[in-house]
Phi, psi and omega in degrees: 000123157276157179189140161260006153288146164275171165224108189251353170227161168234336171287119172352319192256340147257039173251124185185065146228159200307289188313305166332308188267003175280312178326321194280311167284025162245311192283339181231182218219141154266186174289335238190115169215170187259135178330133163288154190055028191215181186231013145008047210294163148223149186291113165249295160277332169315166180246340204198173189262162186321146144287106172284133169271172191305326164281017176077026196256327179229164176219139214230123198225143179278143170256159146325138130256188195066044185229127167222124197261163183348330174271352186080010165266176212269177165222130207213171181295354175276315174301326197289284174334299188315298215295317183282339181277320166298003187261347171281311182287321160287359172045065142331181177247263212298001184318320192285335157346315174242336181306304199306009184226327182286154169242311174200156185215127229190110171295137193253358194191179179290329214244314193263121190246169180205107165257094204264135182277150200277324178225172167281108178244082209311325172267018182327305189310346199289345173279356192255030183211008169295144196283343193261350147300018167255160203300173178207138164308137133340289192293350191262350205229146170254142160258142198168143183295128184078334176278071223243163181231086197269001167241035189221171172191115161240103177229239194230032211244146185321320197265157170228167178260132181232026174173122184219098213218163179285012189238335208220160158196143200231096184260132146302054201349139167239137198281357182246343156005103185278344162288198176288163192217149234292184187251021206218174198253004175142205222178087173251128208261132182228102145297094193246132194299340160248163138311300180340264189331291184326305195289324174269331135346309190258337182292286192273044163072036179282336182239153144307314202213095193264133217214090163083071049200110172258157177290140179318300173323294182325283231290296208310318175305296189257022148289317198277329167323285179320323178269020187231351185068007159242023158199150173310000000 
């Protein structure tokens, strides 16, 4: 796959950009993600949608078990926990998504993540299906104003990272995967520097796949190709 988006982070708790967050959500997994083509929440390391209590302040959420991330340690409600106060805490550039809203977030079980809110906010769950909202180990990660680790990424997600440069990225299957697991042997990522390039890259079979940013004239060319029975 080719693209002229960049990545300049991969860490969960600074990243809050389009490419950055496609990435994050092939390697890593939320509670909540949406029905493809709906506007859907469903439930993903979560098992069920939140318990509100009646004044609308905690929501008490079941996790998966039998989950593991990349490194082979488990992931349970103390990671969960760890990963949302750090995405608050490092004052990330999307950090405000939960601060200005979470009050404290705290595994209540092995299982049980219990988040309680500063106000009642209704569509909460829907942050909890933000791409920057995925678990991270404890032990691989710092909590801290600034600590970010922006070229690893370890999480619970089908793809893990097995390569990362400002030119290349390289997703891997991860063979522990608790879902469906991918249907391809990986995902090597070419970051190129035009549209030009991108369009003759892919014009002359160098990629399968060009994705984010061809110019209208380019998409038109190889609309008219296609329908012409001379390009994909």
């Amino acid at each position: 796959m080719g693209t002229t988006l960049k990545a300049t982070t991969l860490d969960p708790a600074d990243a809050y950009q389009l490419f950055p967050g496609i990435l994050l959500s092939n390697m890593g997994d939320r509670l909540y993600a949406y029905k493809p083509g709906t506007t859907e929440l469903v439930p993903q390391l979560a098992t069920a949608l939140p318990r509100v209590s009646e004044d609308g302040l905690t929501y008490v959420i079941p996790l998966r078990t039998g989950v593991t991330f990349h490194d082979g340690s488990a992931f349970n409600a103390e990671a969960m926990a760890f990963s949302i106060n750090r995405f608050m805490t490092n004052s990330g550039a999307p950090a405000f998504l939960l601060s200005e809203k979470v009050a404290s977030a705290k595994a209540s079980g092995a299982n049980e993540l219990t988040i309680v809110l500063k106000e009642p906010f209704a569509a909460f769950p829907a942050l909890l299906a933000f791409s920057g909202v995925t678990p991270v180990p404890p032990q691989a990660y710092e909590s801290g104003a600034g600590k970010f680790k922006p070229t690893t990424f370890i999480g619970t997600g089908p793809y893990k990272l097995a390569q990362f440069s400002p030119t290349s990225i390289r997703l891997d299957p991860y063979e522990g995967y608790w879902g469906d697991k991918p249907a391809n042997q990986g995902i090597d990522i070419q970051i190129i520097g035009s549209p030009a390039n991108l369009f003759n890259t892919f014009k002359t079979k160098g990629l399968d796949i060009a994705y984010q940013t061809l110019d209208p004239d380019q998409i038109r060319s190889l609309v008219d190709g296609a329908e012409q029975g001379g390009g994909k």
